[in-house]
N, C-alpha and C positions, 0 to 999 in steps of 0.2 A: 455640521448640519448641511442638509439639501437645500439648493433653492429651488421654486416653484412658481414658473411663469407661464401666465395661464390669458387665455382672451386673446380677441384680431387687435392688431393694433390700430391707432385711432392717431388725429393729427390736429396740432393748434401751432400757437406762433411762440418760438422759443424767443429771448431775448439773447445778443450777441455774447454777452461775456458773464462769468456765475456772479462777479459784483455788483452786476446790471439786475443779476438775477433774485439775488439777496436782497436788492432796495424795491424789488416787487412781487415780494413774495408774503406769507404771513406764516407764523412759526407757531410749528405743533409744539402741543405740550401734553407728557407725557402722566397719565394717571393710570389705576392699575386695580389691584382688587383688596379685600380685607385684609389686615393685618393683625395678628391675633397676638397679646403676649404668650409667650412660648410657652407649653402647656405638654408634657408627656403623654398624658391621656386624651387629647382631642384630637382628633383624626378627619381628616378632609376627605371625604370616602367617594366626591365626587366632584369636579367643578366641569361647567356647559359654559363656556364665554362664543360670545356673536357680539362678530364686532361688524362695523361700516361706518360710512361718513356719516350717518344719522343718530347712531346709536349704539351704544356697547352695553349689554345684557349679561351679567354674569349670573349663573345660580348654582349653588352649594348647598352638598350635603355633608354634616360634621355628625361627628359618633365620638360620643363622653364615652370611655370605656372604663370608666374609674365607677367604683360601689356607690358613690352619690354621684349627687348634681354637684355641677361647680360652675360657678360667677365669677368671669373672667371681661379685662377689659376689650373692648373690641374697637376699633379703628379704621377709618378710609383717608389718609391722606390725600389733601388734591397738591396738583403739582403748584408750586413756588410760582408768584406771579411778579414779575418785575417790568417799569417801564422800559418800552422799545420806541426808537424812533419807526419802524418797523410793525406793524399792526402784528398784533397775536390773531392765533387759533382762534376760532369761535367761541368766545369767553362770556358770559352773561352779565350785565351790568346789576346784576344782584351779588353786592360783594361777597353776603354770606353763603349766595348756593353759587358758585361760579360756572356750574356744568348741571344745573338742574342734577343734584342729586339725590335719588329716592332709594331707600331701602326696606324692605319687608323681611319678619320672620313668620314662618308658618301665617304665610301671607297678610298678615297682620302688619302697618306700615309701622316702622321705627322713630321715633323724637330722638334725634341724633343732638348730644350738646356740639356745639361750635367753638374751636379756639383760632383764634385767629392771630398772628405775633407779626412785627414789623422786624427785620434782621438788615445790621450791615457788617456782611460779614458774619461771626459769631457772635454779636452783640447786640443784646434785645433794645429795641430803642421805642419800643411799644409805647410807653408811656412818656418819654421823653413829644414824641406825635401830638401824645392824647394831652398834654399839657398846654400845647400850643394852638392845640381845636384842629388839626389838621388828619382828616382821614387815612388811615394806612393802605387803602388799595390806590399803588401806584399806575394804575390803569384808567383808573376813572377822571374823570375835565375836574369836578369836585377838588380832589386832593389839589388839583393844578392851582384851580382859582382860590384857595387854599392858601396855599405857598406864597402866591403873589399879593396876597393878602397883607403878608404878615410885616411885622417892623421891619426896618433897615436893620438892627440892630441883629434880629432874630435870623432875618437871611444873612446876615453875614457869620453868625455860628455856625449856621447850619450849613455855608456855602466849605466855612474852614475847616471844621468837622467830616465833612466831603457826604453826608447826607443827602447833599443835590448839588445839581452841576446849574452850570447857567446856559440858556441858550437864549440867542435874539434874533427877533427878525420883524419884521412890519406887518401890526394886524390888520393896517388898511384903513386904521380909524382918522390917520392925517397927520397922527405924532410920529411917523418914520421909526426909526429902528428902536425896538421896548425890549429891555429883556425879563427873560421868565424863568423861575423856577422850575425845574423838573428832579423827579423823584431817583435817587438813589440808593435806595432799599427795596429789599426784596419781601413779599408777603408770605408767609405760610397759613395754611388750612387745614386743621382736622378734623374731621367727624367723628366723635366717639361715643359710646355707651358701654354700660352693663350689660352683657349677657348671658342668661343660666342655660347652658348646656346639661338636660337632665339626662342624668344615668341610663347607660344602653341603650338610649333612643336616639334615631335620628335627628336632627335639626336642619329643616331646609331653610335656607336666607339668599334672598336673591337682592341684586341691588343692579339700575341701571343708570345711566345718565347722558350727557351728549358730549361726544371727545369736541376737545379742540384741534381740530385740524390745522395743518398746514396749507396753504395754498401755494403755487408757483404761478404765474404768465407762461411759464415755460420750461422747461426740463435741462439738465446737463445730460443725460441719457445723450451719447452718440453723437455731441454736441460738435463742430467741425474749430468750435472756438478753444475746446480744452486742449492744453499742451501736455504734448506725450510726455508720460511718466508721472503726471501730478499726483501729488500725495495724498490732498483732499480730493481730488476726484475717486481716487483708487476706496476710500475710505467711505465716501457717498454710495457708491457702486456696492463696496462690502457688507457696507450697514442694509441694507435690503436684498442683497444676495442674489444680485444683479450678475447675468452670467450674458454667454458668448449670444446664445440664442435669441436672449432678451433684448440686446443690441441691434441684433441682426433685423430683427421685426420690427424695430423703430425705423434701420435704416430704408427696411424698403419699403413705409410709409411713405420715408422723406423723398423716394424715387417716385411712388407713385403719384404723389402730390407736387413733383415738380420744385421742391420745397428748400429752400438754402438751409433753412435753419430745421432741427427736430419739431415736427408739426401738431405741439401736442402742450396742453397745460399738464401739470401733477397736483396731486395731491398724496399728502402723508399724512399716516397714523401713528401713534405712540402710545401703546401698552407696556405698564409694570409688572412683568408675568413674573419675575424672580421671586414677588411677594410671598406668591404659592411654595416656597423653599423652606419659608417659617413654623410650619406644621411638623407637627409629631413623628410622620410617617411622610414618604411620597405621595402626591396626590393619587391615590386605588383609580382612578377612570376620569382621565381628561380627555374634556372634549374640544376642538376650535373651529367654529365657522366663521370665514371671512366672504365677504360678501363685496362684491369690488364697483358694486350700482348697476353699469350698464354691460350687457354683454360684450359692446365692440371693446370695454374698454381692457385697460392691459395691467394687470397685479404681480406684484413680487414680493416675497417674504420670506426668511430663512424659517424653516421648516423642514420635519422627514416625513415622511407617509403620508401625504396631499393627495385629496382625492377631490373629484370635482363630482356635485353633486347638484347640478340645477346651472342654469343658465350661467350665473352671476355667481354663485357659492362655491366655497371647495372646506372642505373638512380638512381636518386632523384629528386622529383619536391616538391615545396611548395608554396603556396603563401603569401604575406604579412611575409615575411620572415624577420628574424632580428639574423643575427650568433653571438652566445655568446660564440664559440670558433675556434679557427682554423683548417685546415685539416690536417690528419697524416695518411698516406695510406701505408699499409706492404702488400710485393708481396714476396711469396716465390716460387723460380723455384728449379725443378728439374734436376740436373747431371747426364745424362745417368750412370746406372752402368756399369763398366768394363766387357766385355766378358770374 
């Protein structure tokens, strides 16, 4: 694949070292389009995805080619949610819609059922939770105050069990050092339902929601702190298909700003595009607009045939499409400098 780096470059305040960077940063998380069970006869005859920091809009057209209809399960996983010391991606505090998820068919809104499991590991501990009254979204203060709730006897299962770890520190209420439970399992999310794909017709289904993005204080792009040769930088750089030129335009931000460090916050995207692999056939006509907000600011994403189509947007079209990797979109904006 090509990369495609696109927009003037822009300048904010980088932090000195990536572990600096990592404890002020907040981490994307990766969600992505329908998942259909595997089906010979259902065909993706089109997918339109628009993505940006506000919102990802995918819409689909499927073709039942088989002599009847057929009622097939249909699926949106959202990504796994686990505590971080670390704030996540823009996450909603509604455990069941985590990313405000909506979907329509033949613009008719869908009643999606909801599962939701607690996992440590491969082992469901869902009800092991639900026995103790303790919520399974390890994100929410809820499950927290939860935990601390509970018996000496019960944290100390669940401390040996390795369930939750302990951390301590001083809430300020005058009792000096307390310690807390915190969650060691990971959540999963499904959206699923029935749906009849009738015989040789069409079906349009569009579904949007709001990504959890990443944030950064600051970028390793060009950073004067990385050591030559680093393995995870090279792999950061890779995963968005960060090239020579892409560098070069941070650097001479960082000259025109006078700037020690790269003068610029990020933010990241994470789309599940391989999903589209699960279909019958190649996806017949995909579509991608990514949209990067502001025009100074600076986009990169591994892609071939980018074309730029408005200020802030750039396409990609293909046909007979089959993604053999997921998406990873880096926007870097600019911080006014200081008067």
């Amino acid at each position: 694949m090509r990369k495609i780096v696109t927009g003037a470059a822009v300048a904010a305040l980088l932090l000195a070292t990536a572990p600096a960077l990592a404890n002020d940063s907040s981490a994307e998380l990766a969600a992505g389009g329908l998942v259909l069970t595997q089906d010979a006869d259902i065909e993706m005859r089109s997918e339109d995805l628009f993505i940006s920091r506000d919102e990802v809009v995918v819409k689909y057209r499927f073709l039942n080619t088989a002599p009847a209809d057929k009622t097939i399960r249909v699926a949106f996983p959202m990504p796994d949610i686990e505590f971080s010391e670390s704030p996540m991606g823009r996450v909603s505090e509604d455990s069941q819609n985590l990313l405000d998820f909506v979907t329509t068919v033949g613009g008719v809104p869908v009643h999606a059922a909801v599962e939701q499991k607690a996992w440590k590991g491969q082992t469901d501990v869902t009800a092991r939770l639900a026995a103790l009254h303790v919520p399974i979204a390890p994100h929410l203060e809820a499950t927290w105050n939860a935990l601390d709730g509970l018996s000496a006897a019960d944290k100390a299962a669940l401390v040996r069990d390795e369930l939750v770890w302990e951390e301590e520190y001083d809430d300020g209420d005058g009792r000096g050092m307390v310690k807390h439970l915190k969650p060691n399992w990971r959540m999963s999310t499904i959206y699923h339902w029935q749906q009849t794909f009738p015989a040789g017709r069409e079906l349009a289904v569009e579904h949007r929601y709001k990504p959890a993005i990443g944030q950064g204080a600051g970028t390793q792009v060009a950073s004067p702190y990385t050591p030559a040769g680093d393995a995870d930088y090279a792999a950061y750089l890779a995963r968005y298909c960060v090239d020579a030129d892409y560098i070069a335009s941070v650097k001479r931000r960082m000259a025109a700003a006078h700037a020690e460090y790269p003068p610029f916050t990020e933010t990241r995207i994470a789309y599940v595009l391989k999903t589209g692999a699960n279909w019958a056939k190649p996806i017949g006509h995909f579509r991608l607009v990514v949209d990067k907000g502001a025009a100074n600011d600076l986009v990169s994403f591994c892609a071939t045939g980018v074309h730029k189509i408005g200020p802030t947007q750039f396409e990609v079209v293909h046909d007979n499409f089959l993604p053999d990797r997921d998406l990873d979109i880096l926007i870097l904006t600019q911080i006014p400098q200081e008067q």
